[in-house]
C-alpha positions as CSV (number, residue, x, y, z in Angstrom):
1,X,75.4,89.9,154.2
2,X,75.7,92.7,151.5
3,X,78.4,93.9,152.2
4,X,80.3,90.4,152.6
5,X,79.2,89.4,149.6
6,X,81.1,92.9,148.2
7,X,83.8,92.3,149.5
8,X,84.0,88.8,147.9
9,X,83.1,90.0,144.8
10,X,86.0,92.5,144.9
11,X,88.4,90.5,146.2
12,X,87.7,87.5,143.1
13,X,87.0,90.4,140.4
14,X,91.3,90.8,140.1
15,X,91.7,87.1,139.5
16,X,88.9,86.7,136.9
17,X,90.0,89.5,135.2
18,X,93.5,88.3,135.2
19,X,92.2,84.9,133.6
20,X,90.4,86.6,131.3
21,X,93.7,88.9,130.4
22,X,95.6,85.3,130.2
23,X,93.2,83.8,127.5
24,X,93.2,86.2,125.5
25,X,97.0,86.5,125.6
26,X,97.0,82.6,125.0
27,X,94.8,83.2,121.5
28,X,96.9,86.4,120.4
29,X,100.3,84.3,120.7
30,X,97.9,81.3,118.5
31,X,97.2,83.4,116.4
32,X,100.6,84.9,115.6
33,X,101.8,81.4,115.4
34,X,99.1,80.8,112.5
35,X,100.4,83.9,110.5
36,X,104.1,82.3,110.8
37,X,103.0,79.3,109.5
38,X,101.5,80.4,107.1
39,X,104.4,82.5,106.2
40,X,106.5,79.9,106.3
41,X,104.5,77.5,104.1
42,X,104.2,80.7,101.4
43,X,108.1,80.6,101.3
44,X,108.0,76.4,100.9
45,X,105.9,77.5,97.7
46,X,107.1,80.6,96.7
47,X,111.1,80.3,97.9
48,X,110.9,83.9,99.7
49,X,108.5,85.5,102.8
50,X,106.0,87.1,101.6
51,X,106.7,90.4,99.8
52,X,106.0,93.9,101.1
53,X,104.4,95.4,98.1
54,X,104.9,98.5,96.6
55,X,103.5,101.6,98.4
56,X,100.9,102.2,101.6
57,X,98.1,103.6,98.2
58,X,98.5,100.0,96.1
59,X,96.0,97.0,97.2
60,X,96.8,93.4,96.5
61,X,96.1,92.0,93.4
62,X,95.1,88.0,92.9
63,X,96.1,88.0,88.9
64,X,99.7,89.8,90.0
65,X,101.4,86.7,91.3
66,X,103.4,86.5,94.6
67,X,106.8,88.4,93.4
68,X,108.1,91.6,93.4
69,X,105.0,92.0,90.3
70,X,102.5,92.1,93.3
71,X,102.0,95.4,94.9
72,X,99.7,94.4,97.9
73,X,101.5,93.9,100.9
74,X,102.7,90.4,103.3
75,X,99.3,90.5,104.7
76,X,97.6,90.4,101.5
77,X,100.1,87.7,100.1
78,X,99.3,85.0,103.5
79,X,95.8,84.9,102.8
80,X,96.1,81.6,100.7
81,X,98.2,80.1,103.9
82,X,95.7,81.0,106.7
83,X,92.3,79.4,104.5
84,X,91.4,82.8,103.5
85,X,92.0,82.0,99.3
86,X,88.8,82.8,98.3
87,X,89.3,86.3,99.9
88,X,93.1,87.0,98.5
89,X,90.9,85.7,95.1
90,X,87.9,87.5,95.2
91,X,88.9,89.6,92.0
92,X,90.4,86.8,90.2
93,X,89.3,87.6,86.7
94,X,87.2,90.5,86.4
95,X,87.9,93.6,85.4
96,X,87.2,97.4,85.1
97,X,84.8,98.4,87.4
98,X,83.9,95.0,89.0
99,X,87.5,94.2,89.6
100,X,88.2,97.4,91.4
101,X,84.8,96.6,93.5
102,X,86.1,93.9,93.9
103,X,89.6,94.9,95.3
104,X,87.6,97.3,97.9
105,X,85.6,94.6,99.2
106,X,89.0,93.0,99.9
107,X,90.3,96.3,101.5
108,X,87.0,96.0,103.8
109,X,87.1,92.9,105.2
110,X,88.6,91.5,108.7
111,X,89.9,88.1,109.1
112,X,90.2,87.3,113.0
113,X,93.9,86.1,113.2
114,X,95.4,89.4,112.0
115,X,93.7,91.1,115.6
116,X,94.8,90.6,119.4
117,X,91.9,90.1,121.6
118,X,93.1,92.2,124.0
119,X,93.0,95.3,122.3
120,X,90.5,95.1,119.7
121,X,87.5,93.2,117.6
122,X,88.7,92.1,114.0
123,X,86.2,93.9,112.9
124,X,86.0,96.6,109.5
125,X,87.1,100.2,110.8
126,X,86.9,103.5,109.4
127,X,88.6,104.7,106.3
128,X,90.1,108.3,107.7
129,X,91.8,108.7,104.4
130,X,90.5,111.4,101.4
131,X,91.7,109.6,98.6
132,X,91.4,106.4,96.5
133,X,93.4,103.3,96.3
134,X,95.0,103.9,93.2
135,X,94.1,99.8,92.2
136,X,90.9,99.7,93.8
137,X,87.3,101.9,94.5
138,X,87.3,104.1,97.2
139,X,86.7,101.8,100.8
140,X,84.4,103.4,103.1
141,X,85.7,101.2,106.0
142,X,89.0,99.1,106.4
143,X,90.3,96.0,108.2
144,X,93.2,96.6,110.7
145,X,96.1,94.4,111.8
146,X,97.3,94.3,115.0
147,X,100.3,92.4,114.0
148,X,103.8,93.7,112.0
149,X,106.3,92.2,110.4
150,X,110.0,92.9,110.7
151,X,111.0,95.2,108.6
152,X,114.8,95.8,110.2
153,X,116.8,97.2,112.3
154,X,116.7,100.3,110.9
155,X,113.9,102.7,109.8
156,X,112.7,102.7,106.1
157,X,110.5,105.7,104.9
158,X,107.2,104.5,103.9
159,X,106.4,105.5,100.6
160,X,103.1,106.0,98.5
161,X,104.1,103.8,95.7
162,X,104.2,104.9,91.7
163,X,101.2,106.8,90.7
164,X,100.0,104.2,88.1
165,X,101.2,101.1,86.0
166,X,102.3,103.4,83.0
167,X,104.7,104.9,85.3
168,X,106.4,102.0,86.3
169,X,106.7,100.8,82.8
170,X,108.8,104.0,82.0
171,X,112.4,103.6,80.4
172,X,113.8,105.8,83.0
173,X,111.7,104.2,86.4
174,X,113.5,102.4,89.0
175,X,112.7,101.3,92.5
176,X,114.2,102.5,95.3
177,X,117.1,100.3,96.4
178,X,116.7,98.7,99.6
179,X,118.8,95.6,99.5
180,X,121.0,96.7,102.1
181,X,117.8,96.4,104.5
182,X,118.2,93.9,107.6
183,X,114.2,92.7,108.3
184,X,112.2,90.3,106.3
185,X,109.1,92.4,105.2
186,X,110.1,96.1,103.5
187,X,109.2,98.0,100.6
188,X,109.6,95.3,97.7
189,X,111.3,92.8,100.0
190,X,112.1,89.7,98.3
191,X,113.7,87.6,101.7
192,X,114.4,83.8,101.3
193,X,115.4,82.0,104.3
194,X,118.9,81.8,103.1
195,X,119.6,85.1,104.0
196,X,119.0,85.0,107.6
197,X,122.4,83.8,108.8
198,X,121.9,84.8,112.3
199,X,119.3,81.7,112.1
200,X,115.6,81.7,112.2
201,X,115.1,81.4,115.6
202,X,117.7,84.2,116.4
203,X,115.4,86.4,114.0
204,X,111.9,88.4,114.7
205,X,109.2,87.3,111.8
206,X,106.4,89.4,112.8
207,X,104.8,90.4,115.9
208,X,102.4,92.9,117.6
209,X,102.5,96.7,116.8
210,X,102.2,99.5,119.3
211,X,99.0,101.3,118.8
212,X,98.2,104.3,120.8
213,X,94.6,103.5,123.0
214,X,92.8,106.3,122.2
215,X,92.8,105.5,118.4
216,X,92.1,101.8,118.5
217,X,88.7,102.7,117.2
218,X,89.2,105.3,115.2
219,X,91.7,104.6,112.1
220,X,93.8,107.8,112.9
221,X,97.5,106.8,113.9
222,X,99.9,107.1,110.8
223,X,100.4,103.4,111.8
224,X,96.9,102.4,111.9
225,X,95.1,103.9,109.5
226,X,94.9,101.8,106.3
227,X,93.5,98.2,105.1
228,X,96.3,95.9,106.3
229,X,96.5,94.0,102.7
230,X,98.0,97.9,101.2
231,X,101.7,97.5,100.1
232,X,104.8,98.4,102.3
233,X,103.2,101.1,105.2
234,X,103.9,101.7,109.0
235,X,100.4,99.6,109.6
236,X,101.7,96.0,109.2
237,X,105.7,96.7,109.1
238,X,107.5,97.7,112.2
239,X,111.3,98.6,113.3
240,X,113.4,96.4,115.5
241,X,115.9,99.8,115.8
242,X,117.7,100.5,119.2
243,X,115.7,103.7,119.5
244,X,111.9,102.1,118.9
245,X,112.4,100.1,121.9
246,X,109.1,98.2,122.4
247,X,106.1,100.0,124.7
248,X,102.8,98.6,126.6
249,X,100.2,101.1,124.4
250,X,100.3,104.3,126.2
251,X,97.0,106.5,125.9
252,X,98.2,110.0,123.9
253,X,101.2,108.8,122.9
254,X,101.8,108.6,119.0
255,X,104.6,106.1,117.7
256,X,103.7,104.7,114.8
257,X,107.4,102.7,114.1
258,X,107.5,101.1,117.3
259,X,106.7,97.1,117.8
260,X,104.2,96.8,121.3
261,X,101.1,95.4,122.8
262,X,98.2,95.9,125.2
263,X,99.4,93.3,127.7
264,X,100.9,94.5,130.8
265,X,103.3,91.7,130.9
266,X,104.9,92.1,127.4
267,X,104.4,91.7,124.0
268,X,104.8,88.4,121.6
269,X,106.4,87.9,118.4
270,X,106.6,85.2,116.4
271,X,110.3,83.8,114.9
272,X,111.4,83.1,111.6
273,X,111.3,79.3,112.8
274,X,107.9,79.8,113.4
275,X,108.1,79.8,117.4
276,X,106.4,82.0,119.5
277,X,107.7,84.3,122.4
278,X,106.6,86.8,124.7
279,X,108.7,90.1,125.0
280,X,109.8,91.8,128.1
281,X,109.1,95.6,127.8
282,X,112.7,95.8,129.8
283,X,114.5,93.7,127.1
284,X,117.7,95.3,126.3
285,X,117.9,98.1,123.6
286,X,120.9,96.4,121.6
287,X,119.1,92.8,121.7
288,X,116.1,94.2,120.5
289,X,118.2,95.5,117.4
290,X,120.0,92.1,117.1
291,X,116.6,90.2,116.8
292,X,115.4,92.6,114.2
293,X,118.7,92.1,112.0
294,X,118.8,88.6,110.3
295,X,122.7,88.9,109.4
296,X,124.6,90.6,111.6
297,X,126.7,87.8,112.9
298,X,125.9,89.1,116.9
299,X,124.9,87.1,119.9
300,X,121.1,87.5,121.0
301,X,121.3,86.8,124.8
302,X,120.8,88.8,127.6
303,X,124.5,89.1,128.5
304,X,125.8,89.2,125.1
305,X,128.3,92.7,125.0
């Protein structure tokens, strides 16, 4: 009797766990559709996607606005659309010390929707890095994102940002020039919906990032490794480019540009129209490339030349 009831219980133990892998793909594709919702509804207030911020070393700050003044990152900038106001405000106000307390506390804390259930808890992380925020005090732990917006079809070094507000305010500063850029989330992005001409449901919005397993705890992949509200950085902006063709996570393998998932089946991204699809590992390079450029006038099917 044992041993029958063994065998039953290995022969069901598949299935359940194949449920189990199904619901939580179910709540990671819910809870990308919240984030485009709530980017969407940012641009009905705000005329543009959120913006990308200014470096991977600048945090989010509430009394900066939503424009190309605000150096948190898209993450940072949703929080008012996804009910999470009084976290994006939580240093409305104060200042010196108390506001920089204040920012870290926003550095260390997880909201649910920006995690997939199948890889991970949204819960805070380890701060790997040795130095400070340069708009906040020094986090001892982080919240991760395993979600990334489009940034383009081709790569864009991620950059540490000015050193301080006095810099920027220089006669001779300028920012980097990245208006030739193809994606909707970048360093200093600025993206309304007019400019995506190959339509918004020809167009990736954001979807889930490749992490490598062995560091889902740990906070060490160049990708991985910061609070997801920092400005522009690898850990919540990701490359539609033929070459960073999408990947199931693969343990020891480091790829900290590349769009991917730990579902077996494929991985989900949300549209600029606010729909939400599921990815074959196997789509087409060139497709991939076509999705991750909102203007370049090419056909996105699987036969398309």
């Amino acid at each position: 009797m044992i041993a029958i009831i063994g065998i039953l219980i290995a022969m069901l133990l598949p299935a359940v766990q194949a449920a189990r892998e199904a619901a939580r793909r179910s709540q990671c594709q819910n809870h990308l559709r919240q984030i485009a919702l709530g980017m969407l509804n940012h641009h009905d207030t705000h005329q543009h996607f959120p913006v990308g911020g200014w470096g991977f070393n600048w945090a989010g700050e509430s009394g900066r606005g939503f424009d190309l003044n605000q150096p948190g990152g898209w993450v940072y900038n949703v929080l008012p659309f996804v009910e999470q106001g009084p976290l994006h405000d939580l240093d409305r106000g104060l200042t010196g010390t108390a506001r920089l307390d204040a920012g870290r506390d926003i550095l260390q804390t997880p909201v649910s929707i920006f995690n997939c259930p199948s890889r991970r808890d949204a819960i805070a992380y380890p701060y790997t890095r040795t130095y400070d925020p340069y708009n906040t005090s020094h986090p001892t732990v982080t919240a991760q994102t395993d979600y990334a917006a489009n940034a383009g079809d081709q790569p864009i070094q991620h950059s540490i940002g000015p050193p301080d507000y006095e810099t920027i305010e220089q006669p001779g500063f300028s920012w980097p020039d990245f208006s030739s850029h193809t994606g909707i989330v970048y360093l200093r992005s600025h993206v309304r919906l007019a400019q995506l001409t190959d339509g918004t449901s020809n167009t990736y919005l954001v979807g889930e990032k490749y992490l490598n397993p062995d560091w889902y705890l740990k906070a060490l992949s160049w990708g991985d490794d910061n609070s997801m509200y920092m400005g522009h950085d690898w850990d919540h902006t990701r490359w539609a480019n033929p070459d960073y063709t999408p990947l199931q996570d693969v343990p020891g393998a480091h790829l900290p540009e590349r769009f991917g998932s730990a579902h077996a089946s494929g991985w989900n991204v949300a549209m600029c129209d606010g729909s939400v699809r599921m990815m074959s590992y196997s789509l087409p390079r060139v497709l991939h490339g076509r999705f991750g450029n909102r203007a370049d006038g090419l056909p996105n099917w699987v036969d398309a030349p």
